[in-house]
N, C-alpha and C positions, 0 to 999 in steps of 0.2 A: 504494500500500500504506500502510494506517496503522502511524504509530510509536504502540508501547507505553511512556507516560507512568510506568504504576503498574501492576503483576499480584502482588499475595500475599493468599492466602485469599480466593478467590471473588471478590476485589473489582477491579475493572482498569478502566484509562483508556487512551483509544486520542486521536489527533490526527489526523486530515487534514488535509496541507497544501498537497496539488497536484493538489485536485479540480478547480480550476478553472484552465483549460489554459495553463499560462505561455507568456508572450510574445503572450497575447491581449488582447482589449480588456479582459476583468472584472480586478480588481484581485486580487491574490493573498489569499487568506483561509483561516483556518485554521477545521476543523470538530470536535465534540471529542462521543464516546461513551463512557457513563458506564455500566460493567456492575456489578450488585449480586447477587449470585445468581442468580436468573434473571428477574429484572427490570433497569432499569436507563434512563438517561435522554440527551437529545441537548441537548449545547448550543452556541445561534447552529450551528443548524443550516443556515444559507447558503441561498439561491436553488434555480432549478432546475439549475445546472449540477454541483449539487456531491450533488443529491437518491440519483438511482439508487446510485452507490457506496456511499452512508454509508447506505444501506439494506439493500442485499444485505448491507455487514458486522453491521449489527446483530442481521440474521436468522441469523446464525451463533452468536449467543449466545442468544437468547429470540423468540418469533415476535410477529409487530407486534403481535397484542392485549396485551402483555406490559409493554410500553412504559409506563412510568411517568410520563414529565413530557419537555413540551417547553422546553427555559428558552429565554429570549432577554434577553442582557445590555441591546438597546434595538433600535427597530424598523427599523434601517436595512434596506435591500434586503437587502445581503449579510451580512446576519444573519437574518432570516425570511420570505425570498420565495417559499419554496418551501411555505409552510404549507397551504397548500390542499392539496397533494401529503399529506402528514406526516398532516392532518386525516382524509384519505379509508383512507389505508393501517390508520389507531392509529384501535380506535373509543374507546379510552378517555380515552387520554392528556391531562393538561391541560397547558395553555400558563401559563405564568408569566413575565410582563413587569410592568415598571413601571404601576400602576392610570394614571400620564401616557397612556400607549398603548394602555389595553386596548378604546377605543373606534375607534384608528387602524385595530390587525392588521386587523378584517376586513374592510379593504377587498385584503386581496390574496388575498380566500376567494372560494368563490360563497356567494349569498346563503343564511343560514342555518347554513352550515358549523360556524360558531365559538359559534353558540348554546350554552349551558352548559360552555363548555370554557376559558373563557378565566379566570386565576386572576389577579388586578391583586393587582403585590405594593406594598401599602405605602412612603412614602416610608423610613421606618426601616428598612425588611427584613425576612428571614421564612426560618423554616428549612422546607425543604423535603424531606420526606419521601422517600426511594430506596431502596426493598429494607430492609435489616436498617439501611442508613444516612443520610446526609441532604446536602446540600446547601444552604449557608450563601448569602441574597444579598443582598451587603454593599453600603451604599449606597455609589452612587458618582456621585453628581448635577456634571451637566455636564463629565464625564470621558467622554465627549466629549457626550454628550447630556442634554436636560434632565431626563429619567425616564432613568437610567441603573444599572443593579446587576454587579456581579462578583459571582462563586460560588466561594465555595472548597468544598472537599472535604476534611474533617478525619479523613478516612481514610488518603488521601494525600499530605494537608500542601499541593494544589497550590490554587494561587490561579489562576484561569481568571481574568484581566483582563479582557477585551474589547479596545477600543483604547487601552486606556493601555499602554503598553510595548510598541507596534507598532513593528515595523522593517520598512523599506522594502524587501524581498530577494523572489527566487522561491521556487517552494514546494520545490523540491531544496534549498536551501540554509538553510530553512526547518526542515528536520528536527534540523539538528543543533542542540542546548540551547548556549547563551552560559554562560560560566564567569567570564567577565572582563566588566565593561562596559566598559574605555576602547576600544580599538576599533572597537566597534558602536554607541555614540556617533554618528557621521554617518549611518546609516542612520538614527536617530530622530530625531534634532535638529530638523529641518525638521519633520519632522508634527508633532511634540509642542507647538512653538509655536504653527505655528496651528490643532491641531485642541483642545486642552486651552482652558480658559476664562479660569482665572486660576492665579497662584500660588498665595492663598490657599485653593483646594479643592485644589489638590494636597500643599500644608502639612495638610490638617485629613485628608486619606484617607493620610498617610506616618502619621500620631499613632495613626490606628486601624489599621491594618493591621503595625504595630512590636508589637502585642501579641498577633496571632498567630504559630505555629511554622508557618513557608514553606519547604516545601523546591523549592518551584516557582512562579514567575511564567510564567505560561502566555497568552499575547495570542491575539488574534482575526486578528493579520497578524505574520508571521514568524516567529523562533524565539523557542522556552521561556527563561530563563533560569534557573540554577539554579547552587548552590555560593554563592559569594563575590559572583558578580554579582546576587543577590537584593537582598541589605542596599546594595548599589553602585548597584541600581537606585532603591529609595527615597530615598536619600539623594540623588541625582541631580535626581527629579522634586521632591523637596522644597524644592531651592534652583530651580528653573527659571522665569523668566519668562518668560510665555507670554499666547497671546489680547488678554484687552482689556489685559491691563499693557504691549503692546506699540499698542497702538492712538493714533492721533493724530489731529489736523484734514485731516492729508495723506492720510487712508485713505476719508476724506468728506467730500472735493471733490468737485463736479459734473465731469463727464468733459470736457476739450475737445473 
């Protein structure tokens, strides 16, 4: 069942976060449907295992031609493998990724699928049009990827991250939003090192993102955080050394 993120005035954000079957082999990942009226959008809409569900829900608010926009924060598997899926269902829909990737996606279409559909956003970013509202995506380069973007939603104040502010947890545990960061600290700590690139782009996305109103940090693995733990999380990744600040000659040595 999806959690409701946002519902006031026509507008509502839902989360999936145990589409894909805990204690399996896929990694837990969070799925996220964006309704506007009666249009409305999917983002990092996940692989096949997460496809069926977050369709049959979306068809509960507007029917697939209705479908406004596929986003995908960057093109890892478990963010857009199911696109071929997505492409066949929406004849309209566009796909918005990083212009890095817009030549990658179609290799996980059949041939031809993605012809005119696919929207390359910009290294700066690009507001993205949904119903009466829009969909902000905030550059977010090598957080974790090298064409990487977040989307907020300045309806609902939620910053949809991607994997920055990923925690290591199942998708039941998953649902409940973080209030506090010191505890939930060791579910991140380890990814955040090595999957972020450097400190210095984690310093330069805390500068732009401190002047938006967040009432939610929303990742692509684990739980939302929201309250107190928002400003707790910036300030967190802000100081964090991480990736190549953590790299030496001992990480490339020849193997014995």
């Amino acid at each position: 069942m999806p959690i409701e993120l946002y519902n006031q005035k026509g507008h509502l954000c839902l989360m999936f976060t145990d589409l894909c079957e805990e204690g399996g082999e896929a990694v837990q990942s969070n799925q996220f449907l964006i309704v506007d009226g009666d249009t409305g959008a999917i983002i990092d809409p996940g692989g096949n295992l997460a496809y069926g569900e977050l369709y049959l829900a979306m068809t509960r608010f507007f029917s697939p031609q209705q479908l406004s926009a596929i986003v995908a924060s960057h093109a890892d598997p478990d963010i857009i493998a199911s696109l071929d899926r997505w492409l066949t269902t929406t004849s309209s829909a566009k796909v918005y990724i990083s212009r890095i990737w817009e030549r990658f996606v179609p290799h996980f279409c059949k041939a031809g699928k993605t012809t005119g559909r696919i929207v390359g956003i910009p290294d700066a970013g690009a507001r993205i049009p949904i119903g009466r509202s829009e969909l902000i995506a905030l550059p977010a380069h090598f957080l974790h990827s090298e064409g990487n973007f977040q989307f907020y939603d300045p309806v609902s104040k939620i910053l949809f991250s991607g994997d920055l502010g990923a925690s290591l947890i199942g998708g039941e545990a998953a649902k409940k939003p973080v209030t506090s960061l010191a505890g939930h600290v060791p579910r991140m700590e380890g990814f955040h090192r090595r999957y972020m690139v450097s400190n210095k782009v984690l310093r330069l996305w805390a500068q732009m993102v401190r002047k938006l109103p967040i009432d939610m940090i929303v990742p692509q693995h684990g739980a939302p955080m929201q309250g107190a733990a928002v400003q707790e999380f910036i300030a967190w990744a802000e100081s964090l050394p991480c990736g190549v600040d953590l790299m030496s000659e001992r990480d490339y040595a020849v193997p014995a």
